[in-house]
KEPA-266976 format. One record per atom (N, C-alpha, C): x, y, z; residue in three letters. Coordinates in steps of 0.02 Angstrom, whole numbers, plus 50000, padded with zeros to 5 digits. Layout:
XYZALA
...
//
This chain:
510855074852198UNK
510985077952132UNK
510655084752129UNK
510805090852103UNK
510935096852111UNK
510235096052037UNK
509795101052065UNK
509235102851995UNK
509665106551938UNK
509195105051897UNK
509395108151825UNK
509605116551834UNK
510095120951830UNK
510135127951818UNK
509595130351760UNK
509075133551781UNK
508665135951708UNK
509325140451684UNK
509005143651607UNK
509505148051572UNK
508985150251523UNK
508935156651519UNK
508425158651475UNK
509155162651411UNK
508985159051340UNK
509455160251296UNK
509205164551250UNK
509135169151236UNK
508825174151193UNK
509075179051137UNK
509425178751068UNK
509735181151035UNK
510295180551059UNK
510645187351067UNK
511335189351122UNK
511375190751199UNK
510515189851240UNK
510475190151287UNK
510395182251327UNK
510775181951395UNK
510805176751414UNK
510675179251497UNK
510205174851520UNK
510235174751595UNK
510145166151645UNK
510445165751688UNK
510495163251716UNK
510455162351795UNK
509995157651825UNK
509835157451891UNK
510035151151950UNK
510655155451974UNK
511095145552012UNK
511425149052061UNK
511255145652107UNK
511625145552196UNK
511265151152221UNK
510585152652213UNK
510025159952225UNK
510075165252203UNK
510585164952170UNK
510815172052131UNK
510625172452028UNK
510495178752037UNK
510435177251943UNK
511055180051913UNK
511345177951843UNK
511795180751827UNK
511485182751750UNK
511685189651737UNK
511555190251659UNK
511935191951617UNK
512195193151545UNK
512535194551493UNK
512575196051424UNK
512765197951391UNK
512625201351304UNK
512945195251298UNK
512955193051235UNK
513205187151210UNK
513905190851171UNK
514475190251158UNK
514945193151124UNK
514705190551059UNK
514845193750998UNK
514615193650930UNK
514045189350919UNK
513545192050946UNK
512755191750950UNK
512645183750956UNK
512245179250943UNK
511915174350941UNK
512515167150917UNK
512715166250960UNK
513425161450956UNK
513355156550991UNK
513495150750958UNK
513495143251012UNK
514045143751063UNK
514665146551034UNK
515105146051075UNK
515275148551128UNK
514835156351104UNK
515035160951157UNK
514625158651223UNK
513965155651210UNK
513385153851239UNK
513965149451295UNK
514175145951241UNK
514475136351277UNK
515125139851354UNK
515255145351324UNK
515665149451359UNK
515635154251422UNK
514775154751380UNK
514625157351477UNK
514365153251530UNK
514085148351493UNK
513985143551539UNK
514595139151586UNK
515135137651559UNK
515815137851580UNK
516165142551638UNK
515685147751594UNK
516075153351683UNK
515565152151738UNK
514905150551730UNK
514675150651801UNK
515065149851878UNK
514625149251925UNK
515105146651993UNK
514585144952032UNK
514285138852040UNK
514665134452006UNK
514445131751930UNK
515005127651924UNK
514665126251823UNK
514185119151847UNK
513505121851811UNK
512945117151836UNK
513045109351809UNK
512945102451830UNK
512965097551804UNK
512395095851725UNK
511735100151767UNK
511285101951713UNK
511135108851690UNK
510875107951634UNK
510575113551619UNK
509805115351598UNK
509495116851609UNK
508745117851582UNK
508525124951543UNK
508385122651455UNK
508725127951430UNK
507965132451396UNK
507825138851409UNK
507365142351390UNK
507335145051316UNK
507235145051234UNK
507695146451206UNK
507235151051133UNK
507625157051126UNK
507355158751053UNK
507845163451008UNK
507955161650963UNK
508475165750915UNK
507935170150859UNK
508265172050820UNK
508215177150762UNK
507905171250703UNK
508365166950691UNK
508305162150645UNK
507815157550647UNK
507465156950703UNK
506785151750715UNK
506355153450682UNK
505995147750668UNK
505335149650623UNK
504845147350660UNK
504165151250649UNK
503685148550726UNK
502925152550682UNK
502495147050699UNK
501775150050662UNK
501305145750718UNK
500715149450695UNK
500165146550768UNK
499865141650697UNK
499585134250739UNK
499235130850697UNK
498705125150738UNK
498105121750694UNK
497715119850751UNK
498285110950760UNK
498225108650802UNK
498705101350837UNK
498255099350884UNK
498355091650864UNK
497985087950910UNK
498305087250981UNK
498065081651051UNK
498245081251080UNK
498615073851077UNK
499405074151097UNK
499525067851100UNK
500435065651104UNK
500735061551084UNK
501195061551105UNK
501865066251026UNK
502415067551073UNK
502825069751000UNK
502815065850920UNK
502475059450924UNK
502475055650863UNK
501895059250828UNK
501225058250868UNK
500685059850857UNK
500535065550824UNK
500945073550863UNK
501055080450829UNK
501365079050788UNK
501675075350766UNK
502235074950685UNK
501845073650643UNK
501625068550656UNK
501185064150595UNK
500475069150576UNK
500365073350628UNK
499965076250617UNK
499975083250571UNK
500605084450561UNK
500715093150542UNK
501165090550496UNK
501535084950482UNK
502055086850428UNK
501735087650352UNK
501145088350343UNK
500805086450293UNK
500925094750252UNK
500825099350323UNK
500615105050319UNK
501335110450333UNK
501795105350356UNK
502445108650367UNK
502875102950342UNK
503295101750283UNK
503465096950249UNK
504145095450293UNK
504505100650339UNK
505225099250365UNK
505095094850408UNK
504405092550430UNK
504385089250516UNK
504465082150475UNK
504425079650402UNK
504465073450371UNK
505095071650398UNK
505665074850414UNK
506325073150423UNK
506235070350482UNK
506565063450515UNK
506715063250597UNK
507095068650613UNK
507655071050608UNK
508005072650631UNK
507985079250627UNK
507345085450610UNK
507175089450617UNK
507095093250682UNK
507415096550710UNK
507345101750789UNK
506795105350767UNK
506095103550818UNK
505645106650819UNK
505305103350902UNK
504745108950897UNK
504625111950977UNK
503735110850958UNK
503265110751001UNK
502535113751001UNK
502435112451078UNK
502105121951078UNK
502045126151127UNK
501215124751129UNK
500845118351157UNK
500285117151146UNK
499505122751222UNK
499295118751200UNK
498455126051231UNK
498295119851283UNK
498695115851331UNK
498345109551362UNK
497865105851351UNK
497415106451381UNK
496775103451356UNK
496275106351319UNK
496345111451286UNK
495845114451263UNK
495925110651193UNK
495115109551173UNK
495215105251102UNK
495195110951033UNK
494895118151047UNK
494785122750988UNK
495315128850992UNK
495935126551054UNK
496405131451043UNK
496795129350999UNK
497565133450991UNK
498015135050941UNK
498685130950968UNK
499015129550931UNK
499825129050940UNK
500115130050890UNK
500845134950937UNK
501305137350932UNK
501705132350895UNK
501855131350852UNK
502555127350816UNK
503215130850806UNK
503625127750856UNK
504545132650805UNK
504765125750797UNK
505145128650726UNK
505625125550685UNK
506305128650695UNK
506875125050740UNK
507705127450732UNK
507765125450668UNK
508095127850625UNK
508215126050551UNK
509055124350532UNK
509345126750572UNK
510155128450555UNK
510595122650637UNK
510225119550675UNK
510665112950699UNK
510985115250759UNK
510825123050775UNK
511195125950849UNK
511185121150884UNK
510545120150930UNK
510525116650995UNK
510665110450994UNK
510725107350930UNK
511365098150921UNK
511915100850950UNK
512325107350918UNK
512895109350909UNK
512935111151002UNK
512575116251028UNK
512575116751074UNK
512695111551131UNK
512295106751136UNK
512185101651180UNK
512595096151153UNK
513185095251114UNK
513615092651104UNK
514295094051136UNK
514305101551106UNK
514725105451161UNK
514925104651223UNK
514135104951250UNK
514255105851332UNK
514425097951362UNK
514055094651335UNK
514255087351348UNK
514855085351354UNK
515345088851311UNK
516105088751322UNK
516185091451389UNK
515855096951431UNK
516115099051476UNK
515845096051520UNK
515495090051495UNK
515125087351545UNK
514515089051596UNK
514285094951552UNK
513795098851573UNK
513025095151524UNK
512265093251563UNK
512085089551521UNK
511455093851497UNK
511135095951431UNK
510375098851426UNK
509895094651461UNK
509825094851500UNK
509165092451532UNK
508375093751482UNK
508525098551455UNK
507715100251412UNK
508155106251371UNK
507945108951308UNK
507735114851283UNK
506985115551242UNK
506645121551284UNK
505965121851275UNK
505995128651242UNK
505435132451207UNK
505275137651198UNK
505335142051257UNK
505595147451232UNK
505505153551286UNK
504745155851305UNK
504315156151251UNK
503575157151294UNK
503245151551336UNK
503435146051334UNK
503345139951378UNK
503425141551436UNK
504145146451461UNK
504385149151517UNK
503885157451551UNK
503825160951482UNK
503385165151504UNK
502505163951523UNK
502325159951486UNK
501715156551510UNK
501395154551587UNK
502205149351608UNK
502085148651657UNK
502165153051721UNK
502425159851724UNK
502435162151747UNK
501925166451772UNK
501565163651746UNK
500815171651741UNK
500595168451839UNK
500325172351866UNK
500105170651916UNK
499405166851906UNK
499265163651968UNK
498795158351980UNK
498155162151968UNK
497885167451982UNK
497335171551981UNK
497255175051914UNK
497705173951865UNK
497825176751790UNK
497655169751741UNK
497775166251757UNK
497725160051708UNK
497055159051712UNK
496985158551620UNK
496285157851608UNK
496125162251567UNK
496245167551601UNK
495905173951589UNK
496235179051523UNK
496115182351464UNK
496445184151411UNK
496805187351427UNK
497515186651410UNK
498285188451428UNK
498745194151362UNK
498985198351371UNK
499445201351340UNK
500225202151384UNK
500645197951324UNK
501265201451370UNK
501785203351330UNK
502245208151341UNK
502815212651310UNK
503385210651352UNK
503925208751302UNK
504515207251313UNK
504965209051293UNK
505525212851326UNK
505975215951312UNK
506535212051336UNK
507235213451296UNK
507685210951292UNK
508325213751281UNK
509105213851248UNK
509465217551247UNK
509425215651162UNK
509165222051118UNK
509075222251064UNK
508515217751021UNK
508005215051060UNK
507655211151036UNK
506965211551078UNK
506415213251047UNK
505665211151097UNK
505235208351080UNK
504655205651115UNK
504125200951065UNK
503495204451108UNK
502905201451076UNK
502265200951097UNK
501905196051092UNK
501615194551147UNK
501275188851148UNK
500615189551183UNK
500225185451152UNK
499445184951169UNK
499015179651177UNK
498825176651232UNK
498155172451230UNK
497415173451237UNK
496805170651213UNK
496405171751222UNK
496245165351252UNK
495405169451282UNK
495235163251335UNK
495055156151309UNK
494705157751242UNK
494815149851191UNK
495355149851173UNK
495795149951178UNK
496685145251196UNK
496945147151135UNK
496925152351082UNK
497185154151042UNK
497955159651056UNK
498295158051015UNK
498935159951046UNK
499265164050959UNK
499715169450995UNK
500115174150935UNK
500375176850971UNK
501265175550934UNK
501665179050961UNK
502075183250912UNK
502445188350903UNK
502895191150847UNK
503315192950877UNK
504015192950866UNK
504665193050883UNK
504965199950841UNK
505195204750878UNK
505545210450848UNK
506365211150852UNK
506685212550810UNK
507435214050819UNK
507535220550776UNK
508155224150805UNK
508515230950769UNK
508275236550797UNK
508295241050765UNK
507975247750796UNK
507495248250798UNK
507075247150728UNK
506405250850695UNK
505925244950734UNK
506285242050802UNK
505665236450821UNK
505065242650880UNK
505195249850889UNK
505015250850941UNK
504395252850898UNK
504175255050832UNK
503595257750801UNK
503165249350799UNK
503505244450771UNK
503175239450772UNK
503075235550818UNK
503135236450880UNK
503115234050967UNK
502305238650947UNK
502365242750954UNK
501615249150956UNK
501145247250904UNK
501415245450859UNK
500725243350832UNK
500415235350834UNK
500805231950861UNK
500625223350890UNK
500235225350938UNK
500595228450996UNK
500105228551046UNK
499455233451028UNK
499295235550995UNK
498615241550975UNK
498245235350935UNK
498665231750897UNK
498245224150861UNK
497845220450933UNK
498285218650961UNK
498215213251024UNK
497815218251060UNK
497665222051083UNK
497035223651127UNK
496595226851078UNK
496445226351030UNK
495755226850990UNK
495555219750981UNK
495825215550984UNK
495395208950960UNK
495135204251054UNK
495195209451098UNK
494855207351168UNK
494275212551171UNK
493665209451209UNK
493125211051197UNK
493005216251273UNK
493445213151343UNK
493515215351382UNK
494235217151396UNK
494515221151460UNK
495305222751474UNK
495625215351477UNK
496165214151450UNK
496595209051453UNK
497135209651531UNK
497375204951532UNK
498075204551573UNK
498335206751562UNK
498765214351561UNK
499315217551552UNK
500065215751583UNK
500575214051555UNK
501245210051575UNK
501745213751535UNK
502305214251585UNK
502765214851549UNK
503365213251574UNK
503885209951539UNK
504395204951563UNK
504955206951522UNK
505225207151548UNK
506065212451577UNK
506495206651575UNK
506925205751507UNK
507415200551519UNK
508115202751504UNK
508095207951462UNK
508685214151453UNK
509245216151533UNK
509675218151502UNK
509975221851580UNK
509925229651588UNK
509335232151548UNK
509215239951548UNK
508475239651578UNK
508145245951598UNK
507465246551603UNK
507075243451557UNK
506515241251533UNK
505855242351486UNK
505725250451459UNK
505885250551397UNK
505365256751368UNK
504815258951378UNK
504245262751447UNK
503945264451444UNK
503685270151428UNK
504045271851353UNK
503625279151318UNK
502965278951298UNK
502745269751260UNK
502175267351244UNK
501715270751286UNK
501515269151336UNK
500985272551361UNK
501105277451424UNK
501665276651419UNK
501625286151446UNK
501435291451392UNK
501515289951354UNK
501185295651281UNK
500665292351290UNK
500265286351293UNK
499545285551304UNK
499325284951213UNK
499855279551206UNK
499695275051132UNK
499415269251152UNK
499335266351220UNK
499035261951241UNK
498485261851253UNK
497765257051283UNK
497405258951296UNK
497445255351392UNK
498005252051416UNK
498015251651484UNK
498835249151493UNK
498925252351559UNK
499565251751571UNK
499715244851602UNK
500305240051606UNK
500355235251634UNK
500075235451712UNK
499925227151717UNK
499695229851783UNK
500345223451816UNK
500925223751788UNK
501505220851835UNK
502175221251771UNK
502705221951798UNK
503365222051744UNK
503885217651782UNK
503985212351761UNK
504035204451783UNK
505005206251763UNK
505365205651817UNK
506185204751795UNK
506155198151783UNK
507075197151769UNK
507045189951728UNK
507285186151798UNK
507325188351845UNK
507245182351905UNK
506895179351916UNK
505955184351937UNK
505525179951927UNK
505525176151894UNK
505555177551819UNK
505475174451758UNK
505705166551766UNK
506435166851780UNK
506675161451784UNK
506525154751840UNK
506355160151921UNK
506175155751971UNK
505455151651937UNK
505095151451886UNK
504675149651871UNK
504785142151832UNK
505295139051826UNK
505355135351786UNK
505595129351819UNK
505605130451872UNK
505485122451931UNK
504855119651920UNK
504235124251891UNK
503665119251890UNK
503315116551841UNK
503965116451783UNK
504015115351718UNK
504215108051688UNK
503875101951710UNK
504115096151670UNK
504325097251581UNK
504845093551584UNK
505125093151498UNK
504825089251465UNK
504055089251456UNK
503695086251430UNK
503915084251336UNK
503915079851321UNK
504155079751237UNK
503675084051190UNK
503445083851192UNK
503255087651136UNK
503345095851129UNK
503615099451189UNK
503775107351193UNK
504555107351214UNK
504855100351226UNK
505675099451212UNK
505825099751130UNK
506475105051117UNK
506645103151073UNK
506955097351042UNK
507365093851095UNK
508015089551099UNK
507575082851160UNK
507065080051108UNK
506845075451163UNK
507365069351176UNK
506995065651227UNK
507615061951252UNK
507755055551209UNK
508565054551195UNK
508415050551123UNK
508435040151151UNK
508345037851119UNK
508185031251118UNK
508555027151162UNK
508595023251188UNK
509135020651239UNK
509385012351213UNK
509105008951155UNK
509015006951099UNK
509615009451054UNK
510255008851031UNK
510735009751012UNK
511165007550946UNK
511485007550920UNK
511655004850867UNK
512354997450882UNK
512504999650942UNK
512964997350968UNK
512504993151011UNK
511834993251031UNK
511574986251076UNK
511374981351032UNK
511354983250942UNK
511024980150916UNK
511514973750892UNK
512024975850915UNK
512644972350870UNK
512774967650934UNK
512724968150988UNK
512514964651047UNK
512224960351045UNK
511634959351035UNK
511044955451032UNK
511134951750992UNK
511414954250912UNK
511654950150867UNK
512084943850865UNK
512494946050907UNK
513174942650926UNK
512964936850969UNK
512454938751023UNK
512254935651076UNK
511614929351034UNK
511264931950967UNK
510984927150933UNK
511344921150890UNK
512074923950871UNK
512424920250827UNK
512644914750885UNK
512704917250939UNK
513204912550999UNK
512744905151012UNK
511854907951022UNK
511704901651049UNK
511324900150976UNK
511344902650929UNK
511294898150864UNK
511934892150836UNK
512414894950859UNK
512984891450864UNK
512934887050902UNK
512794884950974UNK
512694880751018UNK
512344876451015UNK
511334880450963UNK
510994875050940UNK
511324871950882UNK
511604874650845UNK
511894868850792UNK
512364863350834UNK
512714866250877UNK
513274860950899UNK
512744854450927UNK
512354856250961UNK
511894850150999UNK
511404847350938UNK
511334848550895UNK
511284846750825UNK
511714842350810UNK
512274844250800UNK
512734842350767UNK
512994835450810UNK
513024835250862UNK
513054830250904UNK
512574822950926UNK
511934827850899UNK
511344822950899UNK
511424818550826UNK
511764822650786UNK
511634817350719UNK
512234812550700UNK
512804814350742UNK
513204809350739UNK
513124803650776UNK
512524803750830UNK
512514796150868UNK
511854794750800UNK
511264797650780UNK
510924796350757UNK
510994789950689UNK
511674794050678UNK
511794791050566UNK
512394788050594UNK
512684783150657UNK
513074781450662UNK
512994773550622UNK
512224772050615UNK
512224764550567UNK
512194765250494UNK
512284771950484UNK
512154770850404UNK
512744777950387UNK
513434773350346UNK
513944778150358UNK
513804785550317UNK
513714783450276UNK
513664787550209UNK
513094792450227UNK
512644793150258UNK
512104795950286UNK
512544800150321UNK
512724797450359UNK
513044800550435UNK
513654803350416UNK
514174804850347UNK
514684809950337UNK
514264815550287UNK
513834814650259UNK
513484819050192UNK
513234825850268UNK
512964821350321UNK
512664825450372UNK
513244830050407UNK
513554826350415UNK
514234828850455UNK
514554835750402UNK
514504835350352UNK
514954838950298UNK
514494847650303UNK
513774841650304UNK
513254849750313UNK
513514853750359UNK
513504849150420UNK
513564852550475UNK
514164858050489UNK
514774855950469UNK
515254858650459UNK
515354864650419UNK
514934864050375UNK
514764869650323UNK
514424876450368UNK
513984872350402UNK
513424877650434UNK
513934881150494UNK
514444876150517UNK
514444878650595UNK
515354884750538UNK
515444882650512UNK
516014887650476UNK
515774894550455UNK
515244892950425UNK
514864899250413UNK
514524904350462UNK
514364900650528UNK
514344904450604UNK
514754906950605UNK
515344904550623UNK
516134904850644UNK
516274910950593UNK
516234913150525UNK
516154917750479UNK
515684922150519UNK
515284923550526UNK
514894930750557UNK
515174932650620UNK
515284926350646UNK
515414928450739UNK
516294932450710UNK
516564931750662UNK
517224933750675UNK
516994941650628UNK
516464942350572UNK
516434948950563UNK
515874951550619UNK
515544951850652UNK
515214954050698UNK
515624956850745UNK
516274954350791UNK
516834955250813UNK
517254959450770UNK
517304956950738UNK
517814965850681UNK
517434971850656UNK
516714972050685UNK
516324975650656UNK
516364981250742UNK
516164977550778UNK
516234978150834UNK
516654982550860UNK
517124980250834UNK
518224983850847UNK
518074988550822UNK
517754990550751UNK
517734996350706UNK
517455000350774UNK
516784998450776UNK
516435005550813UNK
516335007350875UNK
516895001450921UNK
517185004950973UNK
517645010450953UNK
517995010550907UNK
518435016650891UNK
518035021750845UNK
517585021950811UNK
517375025850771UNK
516795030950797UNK
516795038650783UNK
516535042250787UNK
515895041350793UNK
515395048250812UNK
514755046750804UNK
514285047050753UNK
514135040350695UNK
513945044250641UNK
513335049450623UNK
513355051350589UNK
513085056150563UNK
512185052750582UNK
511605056150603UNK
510895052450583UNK
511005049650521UNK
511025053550460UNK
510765048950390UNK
511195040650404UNK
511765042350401UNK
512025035850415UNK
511775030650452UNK
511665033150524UNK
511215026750559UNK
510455027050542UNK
510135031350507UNK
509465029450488UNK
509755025150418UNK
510205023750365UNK
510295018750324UNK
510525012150359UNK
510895013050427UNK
511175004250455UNK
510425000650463UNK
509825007850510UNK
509315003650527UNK
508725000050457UNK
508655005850421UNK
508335001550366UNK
508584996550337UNK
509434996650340UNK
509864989450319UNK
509544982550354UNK
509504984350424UNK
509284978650466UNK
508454976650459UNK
508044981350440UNK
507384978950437UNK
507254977450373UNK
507634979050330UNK
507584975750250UNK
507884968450243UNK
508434967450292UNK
508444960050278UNK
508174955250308UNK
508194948450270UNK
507534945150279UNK
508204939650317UNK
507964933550323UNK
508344928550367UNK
508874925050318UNK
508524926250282UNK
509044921250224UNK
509754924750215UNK
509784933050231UNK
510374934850178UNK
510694938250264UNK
511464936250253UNK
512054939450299UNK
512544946050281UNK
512494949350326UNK
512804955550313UNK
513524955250333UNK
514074953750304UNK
514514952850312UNK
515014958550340UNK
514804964850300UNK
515214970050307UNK
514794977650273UNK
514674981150303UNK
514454989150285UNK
514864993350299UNK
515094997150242UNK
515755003350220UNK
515075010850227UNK
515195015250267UNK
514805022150256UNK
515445026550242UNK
515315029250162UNK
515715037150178UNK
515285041050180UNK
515665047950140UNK
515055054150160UNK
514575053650125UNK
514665053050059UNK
514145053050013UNK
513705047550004UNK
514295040050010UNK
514075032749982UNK
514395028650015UNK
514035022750013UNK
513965014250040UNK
514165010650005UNK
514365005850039UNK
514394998350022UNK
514354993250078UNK
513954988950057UNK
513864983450091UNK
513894975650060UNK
514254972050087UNK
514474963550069UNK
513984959850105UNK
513744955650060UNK
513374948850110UNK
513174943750071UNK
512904939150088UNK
513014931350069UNK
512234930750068UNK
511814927550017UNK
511284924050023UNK
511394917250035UNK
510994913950092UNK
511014908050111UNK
510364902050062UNK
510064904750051UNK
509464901750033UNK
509184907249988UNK
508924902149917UNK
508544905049867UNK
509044911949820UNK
509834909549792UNK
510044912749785UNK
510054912049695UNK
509974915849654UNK
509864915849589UNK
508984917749545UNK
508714913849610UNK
507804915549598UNK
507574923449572UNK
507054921849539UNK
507054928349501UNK
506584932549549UNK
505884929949600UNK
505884934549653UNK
506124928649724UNK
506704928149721UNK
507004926049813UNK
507074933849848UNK
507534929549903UNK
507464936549949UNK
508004940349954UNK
508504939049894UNK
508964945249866UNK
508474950549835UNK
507944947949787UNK
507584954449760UNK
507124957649813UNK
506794952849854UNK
506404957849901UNK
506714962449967UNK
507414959949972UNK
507884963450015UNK
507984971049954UNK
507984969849901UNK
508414977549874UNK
507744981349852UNK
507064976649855UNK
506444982049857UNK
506444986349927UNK
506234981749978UNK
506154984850026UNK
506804990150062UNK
507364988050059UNK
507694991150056UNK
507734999850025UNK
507464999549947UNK
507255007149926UNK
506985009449968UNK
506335006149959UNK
505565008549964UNK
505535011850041UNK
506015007450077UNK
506125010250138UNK
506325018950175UNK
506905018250148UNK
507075024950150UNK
507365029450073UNK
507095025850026UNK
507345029149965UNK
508045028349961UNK
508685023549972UNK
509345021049954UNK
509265023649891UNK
509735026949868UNK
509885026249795UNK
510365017649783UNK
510315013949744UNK
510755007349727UNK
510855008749643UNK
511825007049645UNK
512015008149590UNK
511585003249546UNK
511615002349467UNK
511394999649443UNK
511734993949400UNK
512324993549427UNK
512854988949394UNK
512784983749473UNK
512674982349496UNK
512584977949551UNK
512374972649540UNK
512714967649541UNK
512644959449495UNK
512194956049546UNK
511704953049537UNK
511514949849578UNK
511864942049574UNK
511584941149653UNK
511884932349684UNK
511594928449654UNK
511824922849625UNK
511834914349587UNK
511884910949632UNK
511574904649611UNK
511694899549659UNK
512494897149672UNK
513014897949621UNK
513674894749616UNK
513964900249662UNK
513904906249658UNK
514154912949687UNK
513464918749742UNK
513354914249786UNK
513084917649822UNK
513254924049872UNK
513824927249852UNK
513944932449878UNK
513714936949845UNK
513494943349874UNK
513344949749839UNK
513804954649867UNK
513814961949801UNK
513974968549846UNK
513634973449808UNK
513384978549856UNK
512894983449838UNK
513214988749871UNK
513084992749801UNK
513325001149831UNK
512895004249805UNK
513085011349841UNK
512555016549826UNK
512625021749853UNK
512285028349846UNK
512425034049868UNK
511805036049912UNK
512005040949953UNK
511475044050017UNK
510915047149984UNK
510325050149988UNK
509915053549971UNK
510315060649984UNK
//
């Protein structure tokens, strides 16, 4: 199997490094999924993977202190302080300081759903994201072996776009991102910021991802106080990203669950089958059992029949449920984050017969088996936990189940 093609994606600039050669390009009408999805399409060859380097206009990105630990761990830790990371389904990145416990991290927030859109795309072409990481993740690692450590400045240029970036040796990190014209006065005064707050000369860098030279008027007029001491093209740049694990927490698009909505209905099916089987050997045991006492032995029989009909009822909607979503699209997250709180809100007693998702609103049919009419059974603690869970809105005309009429139906609308 052929390694991932890196691809460093940058506004309207795109480069790419496959079969030893680099290829680069303007993006046609600037910062486009499609156009993106399109150059990747022309390669030669078109990579099976891709390994994607990535920063737009529209990202949002602030340095903050983060613990060490896994992508759950950084969530739980910052959404307090960044309210969007509350969402699962939020695209976000942290560009962390390794082991250092009093450095900084980098947080970006995609806000607008590109790289879903993206990596949906390509998947049609059968092309797969292997990772999308931050672009300074990529410049980081590039610094040479005799530089790491040591306080770093680097300038990045691009086709209409440049940044600056800075570490210090306690692991503090700032970067600012420039676009348009008027970025070349404010390139000059970042970097005049960034080497006043080093006590000694920093690492001077500069990295060339554009298909024009680097602007070196900066300190040829001698607005600097030292000239780079290397100007890094985007080949290097890119050969650097073989020694880059897609670690989760600096992936945008970590790798998703292998745990499915479609295995769950599996398992289900596969529970109803040998619950069915234990009733039958049940059911068989009590007809030799109550064979001396008749009346015993049909009241039992009648149960039984009851119970094994009412199997026979799920196993045939489980199977039509089944049919549905072999044919049906991929829903939307909100949707399958409401099937899953559906499933951990119900308790044993109550059967889900049937769940309707449109865009806005639900419905779902099901049967209480036990404790149906009770004023707290486990119809009421199914439609608590159920809220409380993910906040369901539930209409308020929703009759609850009686013992004579143990069916329910509950609707409601999405958050």
């Amino acid at each position: 199997m052929r390694a991932a093609c890196p691809i460093l994606w940058w506004n309207s600039t795109v480069a790419a490094r496959i079969g030893g050669q680099t290829v680069t390009a303007v993006l046609p009408g600037g910062n486009n999924p499609e156009a993106f999805c399109a150059f990747v399409s022309k390669l030669d060859p078109v990579p099976k993977a891709i390994r994607l380097f990535y920063h737009s206009a529209a990202m949002e990105h602030f340095a903050t202190q983060c613990p060490n630990g896994s992508r759950r761990t950084v969530q739980r830790a910052l959404c307090h302080r960044t309210p969007v990371l509350n969402d699962p389904a939020a695209i976000w990145a942290a560009h962390r300081v390794g082991d250092r416990v009093n450095g900084t991290t980098l947080l970006y927030v995609e806000p607008d759903g590109r790289l879903l859109r993206v990596q949906a795309a390509l998947a049609e072409m059968d092309v797969q994201v292997e990772a999308a990481m931050p672009m300074l993740v990529l410049v980081e690692e590039a610094a040479q072996a005799e530089d790491r450590g040591k306080p770093r400045i680097v300038l990045l240029t691009a086709n209409e776009a440049a940044a600056v970036y800075w570490m210090t040796p306690a692991g503090d990190r700032h970067a600012a991102f420039f676009d348009g014209n008027s970025a070349r006065e404010r390139i000059g005064r970042e970097l005049i910021e960034g080497f006043s707050i080093f006590k000694s000369a920093p690492v001077f860098t500069v990295v060339n991802a554009g298909s024009n030279a680097p602007d070196l008027s900066l300190w040829v007029e001698g607005s600097l106080p030292q000239k780079p001491a290397k100007i890094l093209p985007v080949e290097e740049l890119l050969s650097a990203s073989d020694t880059i694990g897609h670690h989760e927490v600096c992936n945008f698009l970590p790798p998703i669950s292998r745990f499915t909505f479609d295995h769950l209905c599996q398992i289900t099916a596969l529970v109803l089958f040998f619950a069915a089987v234990l009733m039958g050997a049940t059911y068989l045991s009590a007809i030799r059992s109550a064979r001396e006492n008749l009346t015993a032995q049909r009241a039992e029989e009648q149960k039984l029949e009851s119970d094994i009909g009412r199997l026979r009822g799920n196993q045939a909607a489980m199977q039509s449920a089944q049919a549905i979503l072999d044919e049906a699209v991929v829903a939307s997250p909100i949707k399958l984050r409401f099937l899953e709180a559906l499933n951990r809100a119900r308790p044993v007693q109550i059967s889900i017969q049937s769940a309707t998702l449109n865009e806005s609103s639900w419905t779902v049919i099901g049967r209480v088996h036990e404790g149906a009419g009770l004023d707290k059974g486990p119809f009421q603690s199914f439609l608590a936990t159920l809220q409380k869970d993910g906040g369901w809105a539930i209409a308020s005309e929703n009759r609850a189940p009686t013992a004579q009429e143990p069916e329910f139906t509950l609707s409601g609308t999405f958050p």
